[in-house]
N, C-alpha and C positions, 0 to 999 in steps of 0.2 A: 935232747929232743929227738924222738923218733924223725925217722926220714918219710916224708910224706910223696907219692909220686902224685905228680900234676896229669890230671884226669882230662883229657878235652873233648868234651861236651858242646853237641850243638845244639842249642837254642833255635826251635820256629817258635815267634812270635806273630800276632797281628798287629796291624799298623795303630802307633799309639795316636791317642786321637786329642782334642783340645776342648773346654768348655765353657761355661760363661758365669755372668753373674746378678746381684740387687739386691736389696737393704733390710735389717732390723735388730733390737736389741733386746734381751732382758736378764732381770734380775732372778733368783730363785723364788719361782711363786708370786713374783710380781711383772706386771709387763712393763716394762719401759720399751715403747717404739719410734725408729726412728727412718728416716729416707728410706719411706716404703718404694718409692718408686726406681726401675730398675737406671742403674747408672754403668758407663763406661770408661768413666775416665777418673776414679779414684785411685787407681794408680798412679796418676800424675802426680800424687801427694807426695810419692817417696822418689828418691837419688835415682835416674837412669843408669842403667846398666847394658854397656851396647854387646850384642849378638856374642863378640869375639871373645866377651870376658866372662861369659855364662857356662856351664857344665853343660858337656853335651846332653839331650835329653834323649835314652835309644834303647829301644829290646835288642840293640843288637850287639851289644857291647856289655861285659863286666868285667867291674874295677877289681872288685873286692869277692875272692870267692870265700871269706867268713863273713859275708855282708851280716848276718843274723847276728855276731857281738855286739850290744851294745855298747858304747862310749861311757856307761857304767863299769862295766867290767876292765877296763883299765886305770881304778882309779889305786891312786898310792894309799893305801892303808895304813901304814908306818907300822904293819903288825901287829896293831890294834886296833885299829877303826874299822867297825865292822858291818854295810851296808849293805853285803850280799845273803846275809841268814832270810831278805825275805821274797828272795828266789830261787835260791839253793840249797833246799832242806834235805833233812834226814828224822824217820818216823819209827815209832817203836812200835812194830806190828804185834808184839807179844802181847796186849792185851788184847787180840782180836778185833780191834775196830777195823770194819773194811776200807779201804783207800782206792781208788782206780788209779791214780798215778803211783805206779811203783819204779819211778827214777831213782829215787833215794840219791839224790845229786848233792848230799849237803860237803861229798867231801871234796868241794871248788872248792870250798874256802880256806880249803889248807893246801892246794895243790894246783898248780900253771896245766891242767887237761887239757891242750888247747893245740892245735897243726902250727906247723911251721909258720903256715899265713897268716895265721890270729898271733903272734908274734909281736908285730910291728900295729901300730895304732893307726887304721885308715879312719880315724873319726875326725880329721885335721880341722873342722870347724870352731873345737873346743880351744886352739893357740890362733885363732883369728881375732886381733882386737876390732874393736867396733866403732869406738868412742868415735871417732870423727862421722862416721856413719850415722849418728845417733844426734849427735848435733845439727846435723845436716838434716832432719825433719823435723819441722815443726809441733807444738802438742796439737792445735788444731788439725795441721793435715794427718796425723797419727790418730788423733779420735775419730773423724771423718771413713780414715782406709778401716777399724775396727768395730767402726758402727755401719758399713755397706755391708750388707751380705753377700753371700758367692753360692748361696744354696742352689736357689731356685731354677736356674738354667740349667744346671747339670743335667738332672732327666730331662726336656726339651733336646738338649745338644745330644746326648746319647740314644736318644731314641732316633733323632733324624739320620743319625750314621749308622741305624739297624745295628744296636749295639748288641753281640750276644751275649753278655754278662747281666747280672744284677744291675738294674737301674731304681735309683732311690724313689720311692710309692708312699713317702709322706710327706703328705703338702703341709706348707708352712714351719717346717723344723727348727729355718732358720729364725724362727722367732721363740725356742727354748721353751718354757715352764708356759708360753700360750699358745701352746701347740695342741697342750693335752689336760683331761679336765682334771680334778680336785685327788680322784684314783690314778692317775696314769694312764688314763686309756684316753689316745689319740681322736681328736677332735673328726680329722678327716673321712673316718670310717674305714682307714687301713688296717685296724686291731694293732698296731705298735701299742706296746705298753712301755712306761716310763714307770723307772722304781729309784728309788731313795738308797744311796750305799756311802760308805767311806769312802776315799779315793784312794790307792793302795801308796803306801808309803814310799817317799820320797820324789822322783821323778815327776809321780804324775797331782803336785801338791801345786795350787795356784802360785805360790812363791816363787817357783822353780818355773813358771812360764808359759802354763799354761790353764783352760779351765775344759771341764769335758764334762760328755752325759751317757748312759748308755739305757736303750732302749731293746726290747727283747718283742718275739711273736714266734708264737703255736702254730702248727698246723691247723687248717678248718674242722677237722676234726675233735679238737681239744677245745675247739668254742662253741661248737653245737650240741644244739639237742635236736635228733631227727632231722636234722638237717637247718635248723634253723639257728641262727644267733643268740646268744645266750648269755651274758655277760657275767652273772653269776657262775656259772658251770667253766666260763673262761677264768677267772679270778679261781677257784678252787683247783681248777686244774696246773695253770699256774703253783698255786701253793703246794700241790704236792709235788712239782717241778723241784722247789725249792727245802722241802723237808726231803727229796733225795738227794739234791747236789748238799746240802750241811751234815745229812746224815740223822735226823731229827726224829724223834719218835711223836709227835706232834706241834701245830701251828695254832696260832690266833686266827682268826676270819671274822669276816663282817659276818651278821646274824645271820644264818641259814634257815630256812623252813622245812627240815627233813623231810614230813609228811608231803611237802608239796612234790619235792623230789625225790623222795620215795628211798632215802638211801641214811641210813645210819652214820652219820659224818664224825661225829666225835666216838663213837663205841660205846656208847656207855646203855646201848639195849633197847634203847626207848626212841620214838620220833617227835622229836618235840623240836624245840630252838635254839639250835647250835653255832657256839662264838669259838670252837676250835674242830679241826680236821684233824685227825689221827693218820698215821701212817698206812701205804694201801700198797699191795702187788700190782694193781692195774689201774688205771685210770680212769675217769667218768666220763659220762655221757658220750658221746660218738665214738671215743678213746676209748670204751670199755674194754675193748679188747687188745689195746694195747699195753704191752706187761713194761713194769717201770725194772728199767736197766738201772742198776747201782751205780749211781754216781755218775753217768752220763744224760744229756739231754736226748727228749726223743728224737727222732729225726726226722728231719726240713725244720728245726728249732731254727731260728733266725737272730744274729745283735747286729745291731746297729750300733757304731759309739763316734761320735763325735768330738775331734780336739779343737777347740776354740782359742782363742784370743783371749786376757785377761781384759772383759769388760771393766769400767771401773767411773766415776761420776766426781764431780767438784764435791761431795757429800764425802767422798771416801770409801762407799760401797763397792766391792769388788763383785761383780756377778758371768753369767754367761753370757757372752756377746753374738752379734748375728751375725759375725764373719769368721768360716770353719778356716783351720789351717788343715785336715784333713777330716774325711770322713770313711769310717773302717766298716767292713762288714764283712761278717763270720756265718756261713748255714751249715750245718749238722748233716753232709749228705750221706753218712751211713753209720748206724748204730754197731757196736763192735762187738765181739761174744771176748768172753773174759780170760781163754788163749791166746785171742788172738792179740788181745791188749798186752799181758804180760810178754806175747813172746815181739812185740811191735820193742817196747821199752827194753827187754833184752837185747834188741838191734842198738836201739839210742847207745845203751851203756857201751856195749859192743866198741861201736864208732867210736865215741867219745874216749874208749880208754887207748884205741890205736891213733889218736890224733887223726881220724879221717875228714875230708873235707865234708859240708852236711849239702845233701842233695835232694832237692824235691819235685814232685812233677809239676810241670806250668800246663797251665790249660789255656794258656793265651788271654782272651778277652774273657773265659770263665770264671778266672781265677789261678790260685795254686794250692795245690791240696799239703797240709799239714802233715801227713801222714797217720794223724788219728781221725779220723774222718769226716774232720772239717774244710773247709773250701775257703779261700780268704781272697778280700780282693779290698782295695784302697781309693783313693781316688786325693791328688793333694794340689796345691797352690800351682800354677804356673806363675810364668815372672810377672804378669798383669794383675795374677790376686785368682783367676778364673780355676774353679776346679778342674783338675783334668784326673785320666787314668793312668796310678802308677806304674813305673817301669819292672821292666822282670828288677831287677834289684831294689829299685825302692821296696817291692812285699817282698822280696828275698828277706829285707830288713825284718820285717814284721814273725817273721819265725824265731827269731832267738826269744820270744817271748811267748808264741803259740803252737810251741811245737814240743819242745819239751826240754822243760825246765822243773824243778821237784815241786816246788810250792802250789802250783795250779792245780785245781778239778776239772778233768775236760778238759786242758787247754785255754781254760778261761778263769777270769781274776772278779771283775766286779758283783756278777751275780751272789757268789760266793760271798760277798759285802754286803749285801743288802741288809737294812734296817728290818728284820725279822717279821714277820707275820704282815697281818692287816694295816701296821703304821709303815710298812716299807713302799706304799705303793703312794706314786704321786713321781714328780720331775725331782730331781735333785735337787737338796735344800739343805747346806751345812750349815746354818744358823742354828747354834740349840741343841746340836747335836752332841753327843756325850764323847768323849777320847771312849770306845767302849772299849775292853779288852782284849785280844785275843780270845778262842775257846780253850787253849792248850795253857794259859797261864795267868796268871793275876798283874794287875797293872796296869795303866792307860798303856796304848797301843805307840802313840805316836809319843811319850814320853818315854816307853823306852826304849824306842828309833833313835830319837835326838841321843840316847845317854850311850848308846850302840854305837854310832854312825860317827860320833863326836862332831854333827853340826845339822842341820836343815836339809840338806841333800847329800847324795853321793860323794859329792868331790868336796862336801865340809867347806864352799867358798861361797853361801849367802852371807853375806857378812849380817842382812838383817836380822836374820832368823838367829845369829850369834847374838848380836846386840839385847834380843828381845828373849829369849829365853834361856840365856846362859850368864852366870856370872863372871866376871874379870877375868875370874881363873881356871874360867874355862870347863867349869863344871855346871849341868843343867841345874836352874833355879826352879826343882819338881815342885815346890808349892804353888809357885805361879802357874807353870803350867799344867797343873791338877786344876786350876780355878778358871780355866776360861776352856772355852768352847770349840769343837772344830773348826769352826769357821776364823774365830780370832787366830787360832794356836799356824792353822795354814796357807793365809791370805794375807797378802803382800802390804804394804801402804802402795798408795795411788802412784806416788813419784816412781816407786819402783815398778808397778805394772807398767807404766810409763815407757820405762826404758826396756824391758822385758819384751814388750810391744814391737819397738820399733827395732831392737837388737835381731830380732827372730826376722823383720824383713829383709835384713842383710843378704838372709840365706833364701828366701824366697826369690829376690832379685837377680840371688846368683843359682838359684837352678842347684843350690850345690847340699843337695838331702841327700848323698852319699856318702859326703864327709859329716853327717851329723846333724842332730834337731834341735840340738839343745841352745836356747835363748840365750847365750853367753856374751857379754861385750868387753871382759876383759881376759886373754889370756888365761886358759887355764892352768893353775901350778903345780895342781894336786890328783894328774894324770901320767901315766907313763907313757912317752912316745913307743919306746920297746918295751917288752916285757923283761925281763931276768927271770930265766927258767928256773937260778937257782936258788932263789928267795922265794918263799912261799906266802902265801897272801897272806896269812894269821896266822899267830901263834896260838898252838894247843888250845888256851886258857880263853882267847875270844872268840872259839869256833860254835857253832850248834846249839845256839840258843831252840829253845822249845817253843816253838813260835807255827804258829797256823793261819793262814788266811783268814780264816774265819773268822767270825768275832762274838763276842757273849753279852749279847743285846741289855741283858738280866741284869749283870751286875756294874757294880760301880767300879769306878775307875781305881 
């Protein structure tokens, strides 16, 4: 292991502030609502946790300077389980397909790249047993704390404290798929738009503990015409958003009226009535003059994503619930020219092969800039349930996944997932939905994760997801999981949302999202507390699967 010197850095921060909370629930595309009215005291549902035993909460203080490793990345592989091909890739640029992420990071998977400090495993949440924790709430008072919502005071509390950061501008969120209508465009008149995507493999699968949405907006520019709203000219613009980040030579669209808008949509010469948009340099109506950058969003592009609670019903129905455990959000504050990208990722590589610590600027209550020129800011549980603003370390965390890692476009994961064209738009709905496959290779996607990964998640320890798609011996049963759906193949049973639910408040109570998020209640076995430099994650033979984010809406599984 290189020697790494210890850097000391001072952190100004603004004062971390506190927020509030109130109620609702729903299913994908159906509403179920519930204790609309705003409440205080569902906290009382779960185990008190007094002052002295909680993690200190502070910009002033860091535990972890590899805060951004995930608690994935220590998982034992036994040299064949192989769960990181779908963050740490390698691309074959020799056909000339263009890529903006040129990390080409796939060779983690044969090799411990990592400082002195990423050494040792600060995720200690993952060897916290729970069970007693877990018995100790009720299923009533655990349905109760997972059907109050914590949205709605956020912006109220942050604007009274003249917050200068992003404060969330869409009413009613916490009420999911009746937030926004049958398209994805937000009821409230904020132009948030909700789109249909896979959820990317492993981690962030309902089973594993959680349930999430992401919602995306334009600049005002990309929704007008002449200055005025335009929902169609948003919806196109959109789409060609989305035929740059896939790289697409064209989309599906709802029926267009060329004549009426005066512009050639599909190419093919004539103005008549158009159900696909063809690939463009520039973008429409007020956008005209802004030139589409390869494989980056424009900029002030805004997501919003939301991590929830596994909602879930005496029916069995696992859906979105009204109470976030965090709410993320990413804007695009400067489009990059394409030196300046390669020689940014020539840094990353840089660092990463001297074991340097990773370092990013904070902007306080703005946010912390990614270093590709995004701006990120969080907002997660205090020990009441109430939203607050995360600590310079908690978004420290959020960089091992938006900063740079190989598998990403931009920096970003879901978009890149979206259910393709005209049927990708609408709130998140896994019901129906196809295992589609990768773009770069044949096969259901999450079929073959499980055959990859040797279980349901990273650390191979849902026993469910073993029970239900693997046989005895431990080999995936692909017929079966060729035959059912995303929403079956990723969705827990209730008992297990259950515990998943209440295991995850343990960590809430305790303040302790430094040591880790993951919903665990037994001991984890299948991590390493230290690393061993001199065992390499995989052997040769299970490294560099051909695998893309992307996915091939087209074909069959």
């Amino acid at each position: 292991m290189k020697e790494t010197s210890l850097l000391i850095v001072v952190y100004v921060f603004f004062l971390l502030g506190i927020a509030g909370c109130d109620t609702t629930a729903s299913e994908s595309n159906t509403e179920i609502v519930k204790n609309e009215a705003p409440t205080t005291d569902t906290a009382m549902a779960l185990p008190e946790v007094v002052p002295e035993q909680r993690v200190t909460v502070s910009n002033d203080i860091i535990t972890n300077l590899e805060a951004p490793i995930p608690s994935q990345c220590y998982t034992k592989t036994e040299n064949r389980h192989n769960p990181c091909y779908t963050c740490h890739q390698m691309y074959d640029r020799s056909k000339g397909e263009f890529r903006m992420n040129e990390l080409d990071d796939g060779g983690l998977q044969g090799a411990n790249i990592i400082s002195g400090d990423g050494m040792s495993n600060n995720r200690k949440n993952l060897l916290v047993g729970r069970q007693d924790w877990i018995n100790g709430i009720s299923e009533s008072g655990s349905q109760t704390y997972v059907d109050t919502e914590n949205y709605s005071q956020l912006p109220k509390d942050l604007t009274a404290r003249n917050w200068k950061g992003f404060i969330p501008d869409l009413q009613n969120f916490h009420q999911a798929a009746a937030a926004f209508d049958e398209q994805g465009i937000a009821k409230d008149g904020s132009h948030w738009i909700a789109f249909n995507y896979k959820p990317f493999p492993g981690t962030f699968w309902p089973t594993n503990g959680a349930t999430d949405d992401v919602v995306i907006r334009l600049p005002a520019q990309f929704r007008e015409i002449n200055g005025q709203y335009n929902a169609a000219m948003y919806f196109l613009n959109l789409s060609l958003v989305e035929i740059n980040i896939k790289q697409l030579a064209n989309i599906s669209i709802a029926p267009q009226d060329e004549k009426e808008l005066g512009i050639d949509l599909d190419g093919d010469g004539n103005l008549g009535q158009a159900v696909q948009l063809v690939k463009r340099d520039q973008y429409l109506g007020d956008a005209a003059q802004v030139t589409v950058i390869p494989q980056q969003y424009p900029e002030n592009t805004e997501f919003m994503h939301s991590v929830r609670y596994v909602g879930n019903d005496e029916q069995g129905n696992i859906f979105v619930p009204a109470r976030m455990k965090e709410l993320r959000y990413m804007k695009k504050i400067r489009a990059l020219e394409q030196y300046d990208v390669a020689s940014r990722y020539a840094r990353e590589r840089k660092e990463k092969n001297l074991e340097q610590l990773p370092n990013f600027n904070d902007h306080g209550e703005l946010g912390m800039e990614n270093g590709f020129g995004w701006m990120l800011q969080g907002y997660i549980e205090d020990h009441d349930g109430k939203l607050r603003p995360q600590t310079h370390e908690e978004t420290f965390f959020c960089m091992g996944c938006h900063a740079a890692v190989g598998a990403t476009i931009d920096q970003t994961f879901a978009f890149a997932r979206k259910v393709t064209g005209a049927q990708g738009w609408g709130y998140i709905n896994l019901k129906g939905m196809l295992d589609a496959p990768s773009v770069s290779e044949p096969g259901g996607e999450i079929l073959h994760y499980l055959q990859r990964a040797g279980g349901g998640s990273e650390f191979r320890e849902n026993p469910e997801m073993l029970s239900r798609w693997f046989t005895e011996n431990g080999i995936v049963d692909t017929e079966k999981v060729k035959s059912a759906d995303v929403y079956t193949l990723i969705s827990p049973s209730r008992e297990r949302a259950m515990q998943l639910n209440k295991a995850y408040t343990h960590i809430v109570r305790h303040q302790s999202y430094i040591y880790g998020r993951d919903a665990t209640w037994m001991p984890a076995n299948n991590v390493f507390e230290t690393i061993d430099e001199s065992e390499p994650p995989l052997a040769p033979e299970f490294r560099f699967y051909n695998w893309d984010l992307r996915l091939d809406w087209n074909s069959p599984q």
